[in-house]
C-alpha positions as CSV (number, residue, x, y, z in Angstrom):
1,X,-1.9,7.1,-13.8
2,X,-4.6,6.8,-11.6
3,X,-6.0,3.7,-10.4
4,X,-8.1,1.6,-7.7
5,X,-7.8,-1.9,-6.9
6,X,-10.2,-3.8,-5.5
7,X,-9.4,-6.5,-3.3
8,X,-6.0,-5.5,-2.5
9,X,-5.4,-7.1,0.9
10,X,-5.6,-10.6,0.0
11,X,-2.2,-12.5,-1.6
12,X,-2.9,-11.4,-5.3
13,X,-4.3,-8.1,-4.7
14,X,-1.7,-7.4,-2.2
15,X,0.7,-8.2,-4.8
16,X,-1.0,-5.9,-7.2
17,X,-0.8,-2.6,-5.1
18,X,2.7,-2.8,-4.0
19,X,3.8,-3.5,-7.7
20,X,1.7,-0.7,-8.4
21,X,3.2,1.6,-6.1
22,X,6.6,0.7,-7.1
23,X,5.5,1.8,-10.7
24,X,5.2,5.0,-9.7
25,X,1.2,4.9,-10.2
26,X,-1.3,6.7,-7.5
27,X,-3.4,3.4,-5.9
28,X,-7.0,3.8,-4.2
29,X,-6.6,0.1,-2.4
30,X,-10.5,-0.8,-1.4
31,X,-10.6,-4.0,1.1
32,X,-13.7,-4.9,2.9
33,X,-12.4,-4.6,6.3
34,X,-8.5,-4.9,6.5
35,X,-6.7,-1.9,7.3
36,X,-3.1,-0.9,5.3
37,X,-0.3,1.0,6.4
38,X,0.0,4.6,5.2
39,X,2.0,5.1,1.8
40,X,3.1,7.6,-0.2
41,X,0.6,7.5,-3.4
42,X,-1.9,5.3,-1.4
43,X,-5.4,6.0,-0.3
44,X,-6.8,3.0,1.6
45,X,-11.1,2.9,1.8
46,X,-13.2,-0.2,3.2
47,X,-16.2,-1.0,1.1
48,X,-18.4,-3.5,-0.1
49,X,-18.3,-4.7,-3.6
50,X,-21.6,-5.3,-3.7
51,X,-22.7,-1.8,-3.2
52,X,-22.9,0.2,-6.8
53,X,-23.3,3.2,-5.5
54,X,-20.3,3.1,-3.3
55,X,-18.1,1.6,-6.2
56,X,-19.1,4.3,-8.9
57,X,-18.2,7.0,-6.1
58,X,-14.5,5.5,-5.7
59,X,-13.7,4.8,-9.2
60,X,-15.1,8.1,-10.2
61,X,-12.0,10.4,-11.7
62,X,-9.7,7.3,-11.7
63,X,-8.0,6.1,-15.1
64,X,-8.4,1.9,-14.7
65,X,-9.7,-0.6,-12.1
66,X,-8.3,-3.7,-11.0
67,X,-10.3,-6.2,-9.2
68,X,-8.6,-9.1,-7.5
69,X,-11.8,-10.0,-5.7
70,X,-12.3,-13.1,-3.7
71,X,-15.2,-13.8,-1.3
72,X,-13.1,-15.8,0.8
73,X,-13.1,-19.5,-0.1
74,X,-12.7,-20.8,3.2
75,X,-15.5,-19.3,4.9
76,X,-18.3,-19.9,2.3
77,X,-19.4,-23.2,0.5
78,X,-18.8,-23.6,-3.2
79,X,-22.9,-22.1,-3.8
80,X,-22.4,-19.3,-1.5
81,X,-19.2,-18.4,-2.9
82,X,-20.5,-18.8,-6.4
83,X,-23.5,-16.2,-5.3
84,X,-21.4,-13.6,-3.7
85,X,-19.4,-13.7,-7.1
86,X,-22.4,-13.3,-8.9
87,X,-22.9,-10.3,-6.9
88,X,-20.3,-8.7,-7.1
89,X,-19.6,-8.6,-10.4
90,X,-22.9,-7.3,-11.3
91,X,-22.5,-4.3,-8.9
92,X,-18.9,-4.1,-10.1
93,X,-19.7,-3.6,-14.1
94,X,-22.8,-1.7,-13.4
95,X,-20.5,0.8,-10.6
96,X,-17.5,1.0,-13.1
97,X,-19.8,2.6,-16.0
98,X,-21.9,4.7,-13.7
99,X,-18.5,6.1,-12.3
100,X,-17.3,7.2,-16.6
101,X,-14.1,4.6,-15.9
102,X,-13.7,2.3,-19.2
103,X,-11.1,0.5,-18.6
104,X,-11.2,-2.4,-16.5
105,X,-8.5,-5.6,-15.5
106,X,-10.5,-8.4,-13.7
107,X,-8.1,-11.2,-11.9
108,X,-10.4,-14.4,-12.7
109,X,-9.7,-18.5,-11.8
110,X,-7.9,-20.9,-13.6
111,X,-10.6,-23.1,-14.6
112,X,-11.9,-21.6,-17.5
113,X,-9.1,-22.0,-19.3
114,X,-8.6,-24.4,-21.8
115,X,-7.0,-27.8,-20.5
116,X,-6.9,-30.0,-23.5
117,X,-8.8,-29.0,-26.9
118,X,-12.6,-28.5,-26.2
119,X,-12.4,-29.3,-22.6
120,X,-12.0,-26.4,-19.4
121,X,-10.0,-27.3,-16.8
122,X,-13.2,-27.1,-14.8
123,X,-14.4,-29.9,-17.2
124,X,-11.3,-32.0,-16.4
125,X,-11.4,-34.9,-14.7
126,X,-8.5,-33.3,-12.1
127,X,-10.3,-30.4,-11.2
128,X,-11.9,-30.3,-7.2
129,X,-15.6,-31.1,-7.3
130,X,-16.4,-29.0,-4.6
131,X,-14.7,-25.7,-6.1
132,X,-16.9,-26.1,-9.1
133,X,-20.1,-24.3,-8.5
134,X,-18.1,-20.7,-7.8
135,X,-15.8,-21.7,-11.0
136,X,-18.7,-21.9,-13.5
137,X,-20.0,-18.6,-11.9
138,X,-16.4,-17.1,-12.9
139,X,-16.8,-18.6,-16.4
140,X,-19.9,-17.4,-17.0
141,X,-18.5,-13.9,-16.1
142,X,-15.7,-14.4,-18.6
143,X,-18.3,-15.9,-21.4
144,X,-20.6,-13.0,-20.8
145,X,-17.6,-10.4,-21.4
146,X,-17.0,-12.3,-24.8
147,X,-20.1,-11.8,-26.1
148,X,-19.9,-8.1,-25.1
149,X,-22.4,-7.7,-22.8
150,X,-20.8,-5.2,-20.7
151,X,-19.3,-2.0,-22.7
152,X,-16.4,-2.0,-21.2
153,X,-12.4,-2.0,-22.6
154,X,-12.0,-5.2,-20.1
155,X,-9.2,-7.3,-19.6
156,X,-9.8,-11.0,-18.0
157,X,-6.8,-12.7,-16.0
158,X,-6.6,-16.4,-15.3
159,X,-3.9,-17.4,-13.3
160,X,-2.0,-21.1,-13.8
161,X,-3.3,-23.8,-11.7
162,X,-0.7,-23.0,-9.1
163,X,-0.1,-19.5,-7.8
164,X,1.4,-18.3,-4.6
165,X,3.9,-16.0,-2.7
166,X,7.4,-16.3,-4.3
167,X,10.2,-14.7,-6.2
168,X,9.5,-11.5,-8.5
169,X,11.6,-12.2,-11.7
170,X,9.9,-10.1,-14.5
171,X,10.4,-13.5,-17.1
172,X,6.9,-15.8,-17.8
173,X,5.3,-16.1,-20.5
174,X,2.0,-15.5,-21.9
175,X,-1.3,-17.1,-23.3
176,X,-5.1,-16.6,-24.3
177,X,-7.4,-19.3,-23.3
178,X,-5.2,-22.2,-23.1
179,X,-4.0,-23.2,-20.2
180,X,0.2,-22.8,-19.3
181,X,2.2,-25.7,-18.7
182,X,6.2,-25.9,-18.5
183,X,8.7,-28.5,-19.8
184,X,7.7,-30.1,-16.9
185,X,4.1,-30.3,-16.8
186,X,3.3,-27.6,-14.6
187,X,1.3,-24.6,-14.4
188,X,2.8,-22.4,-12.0
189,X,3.6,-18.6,-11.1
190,X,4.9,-16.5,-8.3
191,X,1.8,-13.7,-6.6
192,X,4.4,-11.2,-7.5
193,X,5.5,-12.1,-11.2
194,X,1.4,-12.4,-11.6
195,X,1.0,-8.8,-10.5
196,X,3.6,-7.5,-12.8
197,X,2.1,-9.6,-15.7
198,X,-1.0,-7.5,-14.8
199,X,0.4,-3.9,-14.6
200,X,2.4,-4.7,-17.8
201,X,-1.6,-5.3,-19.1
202,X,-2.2,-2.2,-17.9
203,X,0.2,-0.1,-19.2
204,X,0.6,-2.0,-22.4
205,X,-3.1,-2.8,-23.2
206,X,-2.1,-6.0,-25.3
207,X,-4.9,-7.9,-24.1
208,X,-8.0,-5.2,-24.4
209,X,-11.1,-6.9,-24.8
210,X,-9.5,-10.3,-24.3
211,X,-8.5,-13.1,-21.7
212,X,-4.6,-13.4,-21.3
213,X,-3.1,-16.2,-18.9
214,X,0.8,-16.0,-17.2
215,X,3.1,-18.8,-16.0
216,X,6.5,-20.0,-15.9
């Protein structure tokens, strides 16, 4: 299989590629600046999201696309993030169909998940004011994909309310719109164990058309 992954410098993207690699599968990584070391099975480009044109000539002739793209929360404000998302995602959908690739696996945020019945975790009363405005703009994306306004075969991932750089185990478990909790109370998953949630999606297709959700 053939694939490109968009955003696949940062922490979840990075994950992505290498568990890709280690699959076996041949991985166009696209970052907008960072460079990667050379690997067998790897081609590494530098574009811009935003740019259709450029995204419909890379995924052309590729089986799937993977986007794990982030504007970079910590150099925009919540409304500049929430416009580059915007953005991107419009150039993104409109790039994928004009380069023939169907299938599509979109890495999304937590807080359109469900936190308690009838309420996002956006909508809680826990959730960071100033991270709101980009997080509606994500669950717009995810509520505009529900009511099939892109023809795509997509799949839309929302990570648990905690994610970073740990142990790869293989062993989570799986939900829809509801958000994950443990015995415990929290909602947590290694980058690594996230990625291979997301290339089990992949080669699996359980989700197609759908929103899934991994944690511990």
């Amino acid at each position: 299989m053939s694939i490109v992954v968009f955003g696949a410098s940062g922490n979840i993207g990075g994950n992505i590629r290498k568990e890709a690699l280690s699959r076996g599968l041949r991985v166009t990584a696209v970052t907008n600046s960072s460079a990667l070391e050379a690997e067998p099975n790897l081609t590494a480009l530098t574009a811009d999201l935003a740019d259709t044109e450029a995204v419909a000539k890379i995924v052309s002739g590729h089986d799937a696309v993977i986007s794990a793209y982030s504007p970079g929360l910590r150099k925009h404000s919540a409304d500049e993030a929430a416009e580059l998302i915007r953005r991107a995602h419009e150039s993104l959908f409109e790039g994928v169909k004009l380069g023939g690739v169907k299938r599509i696996i979109l890495v999304g945020g937590v807080g359109s998940l469900e936190a308690s019945p009838g309420v996002d975790v956006v909508d809680s009363d826990f959730y960071p004011a100033d991270h709101k405005a980009h997080t509606l703009r994500n669950r717009e994306i995810v509520r505009a994909l529900k009511r099939g306004e892109y023809d795509l075969d997509w799949t839309y991932v929302s990570p648990p309310l905690e994610i970073k750089a740990g142990e790869r185990t293989g062993k989570f478990r799986l939900g829809e719109d509801q958000l994950l909790r443990d015995a415990e109370g929290n909602s947590r998953i290694s980058e690594a164990d996230f990625a291979v949630a997301i290339l089990d999606e992949l080669e699996q297709g359980r989700f197609v058309r759908r929103r899934f959700t991994a944690a511990y």
